[in-house]
C-alpha positions as a printed Julia matrix, in Angstrom:
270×3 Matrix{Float64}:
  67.32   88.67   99.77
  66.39   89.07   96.08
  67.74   85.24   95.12
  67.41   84.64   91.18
  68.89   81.36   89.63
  70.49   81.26   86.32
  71.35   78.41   84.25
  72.46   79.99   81.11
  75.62   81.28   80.37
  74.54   84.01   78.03
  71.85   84.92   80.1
  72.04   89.12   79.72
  71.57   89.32   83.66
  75.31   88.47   84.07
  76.7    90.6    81.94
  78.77   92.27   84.54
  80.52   89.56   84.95
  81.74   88.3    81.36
  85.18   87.89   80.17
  86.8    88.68   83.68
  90.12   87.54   82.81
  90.32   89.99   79.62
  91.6    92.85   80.42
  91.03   95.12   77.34
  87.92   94.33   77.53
  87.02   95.2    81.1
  88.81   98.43   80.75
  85.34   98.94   78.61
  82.86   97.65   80.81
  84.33   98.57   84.27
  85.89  102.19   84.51
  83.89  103.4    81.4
  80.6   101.4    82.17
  80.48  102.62   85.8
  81.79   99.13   87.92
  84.14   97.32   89.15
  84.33   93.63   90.57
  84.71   92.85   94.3
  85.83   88.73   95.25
  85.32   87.16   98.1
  83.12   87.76  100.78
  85.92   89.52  102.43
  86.74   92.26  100.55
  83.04   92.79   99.19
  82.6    93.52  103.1
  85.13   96.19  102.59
  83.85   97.58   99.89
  80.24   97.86  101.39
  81.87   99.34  104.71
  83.64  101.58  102.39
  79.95  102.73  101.4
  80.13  101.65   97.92
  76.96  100.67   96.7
  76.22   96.77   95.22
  74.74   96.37   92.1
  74.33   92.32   92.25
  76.44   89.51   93.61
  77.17   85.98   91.67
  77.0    82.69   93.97
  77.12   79.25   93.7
  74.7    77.78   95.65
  77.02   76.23   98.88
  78.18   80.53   99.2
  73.94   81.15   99.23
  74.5    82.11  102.85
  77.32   84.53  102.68
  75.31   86.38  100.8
  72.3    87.08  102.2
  74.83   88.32  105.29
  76.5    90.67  102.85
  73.42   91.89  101.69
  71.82   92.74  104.86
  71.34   96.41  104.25
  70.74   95.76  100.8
  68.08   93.74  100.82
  66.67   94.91   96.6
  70.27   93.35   95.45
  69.92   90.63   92.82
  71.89   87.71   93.68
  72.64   85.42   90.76
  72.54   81.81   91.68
  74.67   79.7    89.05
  76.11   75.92   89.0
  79.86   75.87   89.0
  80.34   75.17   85.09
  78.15   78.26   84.22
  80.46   80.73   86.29
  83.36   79.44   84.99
  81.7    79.94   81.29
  80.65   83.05   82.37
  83.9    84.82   83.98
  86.4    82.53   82.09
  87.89   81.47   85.28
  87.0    78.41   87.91
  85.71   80.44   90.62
  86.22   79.55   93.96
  86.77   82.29   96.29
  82.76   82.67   96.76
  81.33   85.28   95.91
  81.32   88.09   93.6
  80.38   91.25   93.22
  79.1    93.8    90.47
  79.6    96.96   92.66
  78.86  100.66   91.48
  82.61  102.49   90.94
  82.14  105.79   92.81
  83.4   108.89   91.37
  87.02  110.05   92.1
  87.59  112.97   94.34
  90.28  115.58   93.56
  93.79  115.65   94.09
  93.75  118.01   96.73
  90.38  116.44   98.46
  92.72  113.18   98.7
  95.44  114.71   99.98
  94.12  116.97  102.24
  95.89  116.58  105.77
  98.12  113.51  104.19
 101.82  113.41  105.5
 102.5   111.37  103.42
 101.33  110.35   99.9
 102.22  107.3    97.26
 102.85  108.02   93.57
 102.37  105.27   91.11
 103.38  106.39   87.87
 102.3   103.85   85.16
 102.72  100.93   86.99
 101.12   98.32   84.13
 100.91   94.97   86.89
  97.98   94.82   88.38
  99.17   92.99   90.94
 101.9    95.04   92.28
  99.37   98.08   91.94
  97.63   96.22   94.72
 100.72   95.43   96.68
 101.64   98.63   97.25
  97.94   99.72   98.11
  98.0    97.0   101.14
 101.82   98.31  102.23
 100.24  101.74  102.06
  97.45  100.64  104.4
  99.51   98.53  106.67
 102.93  100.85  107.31
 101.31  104.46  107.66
 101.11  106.04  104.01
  98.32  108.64  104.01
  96.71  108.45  100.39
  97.68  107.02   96.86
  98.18  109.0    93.6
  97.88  107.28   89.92
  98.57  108.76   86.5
  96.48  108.35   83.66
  98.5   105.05   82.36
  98.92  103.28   85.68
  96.75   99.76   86.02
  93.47  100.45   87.61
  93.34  100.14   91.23
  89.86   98.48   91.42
  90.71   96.2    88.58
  89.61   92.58   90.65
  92.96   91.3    90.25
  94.28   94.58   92.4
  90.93   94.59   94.62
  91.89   90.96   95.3
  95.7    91.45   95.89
  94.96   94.13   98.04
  92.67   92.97  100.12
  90.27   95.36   99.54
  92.6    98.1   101.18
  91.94   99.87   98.03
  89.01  100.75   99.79
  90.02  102.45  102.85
  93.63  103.93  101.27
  92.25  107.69  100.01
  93.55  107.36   95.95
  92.75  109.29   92.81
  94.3   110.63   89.59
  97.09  112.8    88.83
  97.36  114.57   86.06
 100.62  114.95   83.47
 103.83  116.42   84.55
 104.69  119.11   85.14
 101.25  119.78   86.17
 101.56  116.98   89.0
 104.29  118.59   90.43
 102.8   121.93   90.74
  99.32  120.53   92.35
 101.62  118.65   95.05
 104.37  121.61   95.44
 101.06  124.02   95.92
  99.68  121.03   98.99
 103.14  121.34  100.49
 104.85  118.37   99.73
 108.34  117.71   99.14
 108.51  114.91   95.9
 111.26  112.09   96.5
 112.05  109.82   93.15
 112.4   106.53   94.41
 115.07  105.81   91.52
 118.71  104.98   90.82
 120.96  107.7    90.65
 124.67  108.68   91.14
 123.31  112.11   93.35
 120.76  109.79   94.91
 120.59  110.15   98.81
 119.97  107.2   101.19
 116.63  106.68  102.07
 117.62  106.56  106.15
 119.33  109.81  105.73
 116.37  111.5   103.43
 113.63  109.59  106.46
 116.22  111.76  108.95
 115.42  114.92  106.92
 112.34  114.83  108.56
 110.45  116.37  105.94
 106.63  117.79  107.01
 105.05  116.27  103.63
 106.42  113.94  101.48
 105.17  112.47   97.84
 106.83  109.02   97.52
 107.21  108.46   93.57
 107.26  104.93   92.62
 107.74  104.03   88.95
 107.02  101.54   86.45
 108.42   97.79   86.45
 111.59   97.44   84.57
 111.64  101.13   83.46
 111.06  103.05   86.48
 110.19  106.5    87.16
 110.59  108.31   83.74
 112.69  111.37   82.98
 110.31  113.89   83.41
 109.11  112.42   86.61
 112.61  112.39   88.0
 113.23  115.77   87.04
 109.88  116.97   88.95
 111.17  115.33   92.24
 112.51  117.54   94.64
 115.43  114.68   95.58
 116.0   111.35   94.26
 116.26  108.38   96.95
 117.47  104.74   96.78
 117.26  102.06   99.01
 120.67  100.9    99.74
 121.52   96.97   97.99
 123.64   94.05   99.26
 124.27   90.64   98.07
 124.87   92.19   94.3
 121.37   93.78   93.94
 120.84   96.54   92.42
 116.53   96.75   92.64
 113.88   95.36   94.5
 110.38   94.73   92.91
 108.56   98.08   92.94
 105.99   96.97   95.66
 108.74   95.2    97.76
 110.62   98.98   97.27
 107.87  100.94   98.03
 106.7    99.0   101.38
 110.14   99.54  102.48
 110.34  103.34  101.59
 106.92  103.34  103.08
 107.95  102.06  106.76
 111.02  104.04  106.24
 109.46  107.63  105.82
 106.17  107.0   108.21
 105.93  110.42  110.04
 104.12  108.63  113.01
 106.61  105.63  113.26
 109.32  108.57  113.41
């Protein structure tokens, strides 16, 4: 294990891992600089088992040992040894889920490599939270969805705060990015999917009697807190399905919605 201990917080060897808790700028240095940040020892496991490849890890020194376990096909990996103040200098957080990783953000496969033998797909459409973007990638894991979807504007799915919330099911959920509409609609009509708007709507249909449809490929489209799915989104879908309320509700939280709709429309469950 390559072990190299810093004491300064400006030292140019963690720049990876600067200003973790600003989002503008990591929208710089992670999608357009080529990374993304993996926390905890768990979910950089994932992400190595996923094949991603590290480019360092940051430890204190009591997490030394979790480290060189991670690292054991990976042996040229720098690991960054820092004291407790300096990593919370550095990332702008106390840090104390272990470790963390700098890890290489592989290239995005196309929509119809991702959804290739998928039953059934997820939709985010601009979903800004990225906590809820990880929510629904660990519901998507867990009850039986086949692959995730993005647009352009949705939160990014290997954003640490949805890595984390997730628990590093980003990794084994198949995801990538859709284009505009109509264009969306067309790539997914031309893979054989039927789209259902997950939205309110006086035509709406129940989601147990769209599930009893028993449609061969569905896209699930989930949309953006507060708003929801836009016009042109809704207008793409091939039906419109709601969730039926009690107790005066009229929503649910868009990951709570979508793990329902999820276990709902799972073609192997049915």
């Amino acid at each position: 294990m390559r072990v190299e201990r810093v004491d300064d917080a400006g030292d140019p060897r963690l720049r990876d891992y600067r200003d973790l808790t600003d989002i503008a700028l990591r929208r710089v240095s992670e999608p357009q600089g080529g990374l993304y940040i993996a926390e905890s020892a768990k979910v950089i496991a994932r992400a190595l088992g996923a094949g991603h490849a590290p480019r360092s890890l940051l430890v204190q020194q009591k997490w030394l040992d979790d480290a060189d376990s991670l690292l054991a096909a990976h042996p040229d990996t720098p690991v960054y040894v820092v004291p407790a103040e300096i990593a919370e200098q550095v990332t702008g957080y106390a840090v104390h889920r272990g470790a963390l990783a700098s890890m290489a953000r592989p290239a995005l496969p196309s929509v119809h490599e991702t959804v290739a033998g998928a039953r059934l797909v997820v939709v985010l459409e601009d979903i800004v939270d990225h906590t809820n973007v990880g929510a629904v990638f660990r519901s998507a894991a867990a009850l039986g969805a086949d692959a995730v979807l993005t647009t352009e504007r949705c939160a990014d799915p290997l954003y640490r705060r949805s890595v984390r919330v997730s628990m590093g099911t980003v990794f084994q959920v198949p995801w990538t990015r859709l284009p505009a509409w109509p264009q969306a609609r067309t790539m997914l009509h031309a893979s054989g999917f039927h789209l259902a708007a997950l939205a309110l709507s006086d035509d709406a249909i129940g989601l147990d009697a769209f599930a009893a449809a028993d449609h061969d490929r569905v896209a699930l489209l989930l949309g953006a807190e507060g708003d929801g799915l836009s016009r042109r989104a809704v207008e793409a879908a091939d039906s419109v399905v709601t969730i039926p309320m009690a107790g005066g509700v009229d929503s649910l939280n868009v990951a709570a919605a979508g793990a329902v709709a999820v276990w709902a429309l799972n073609p192997r469950r049915r």
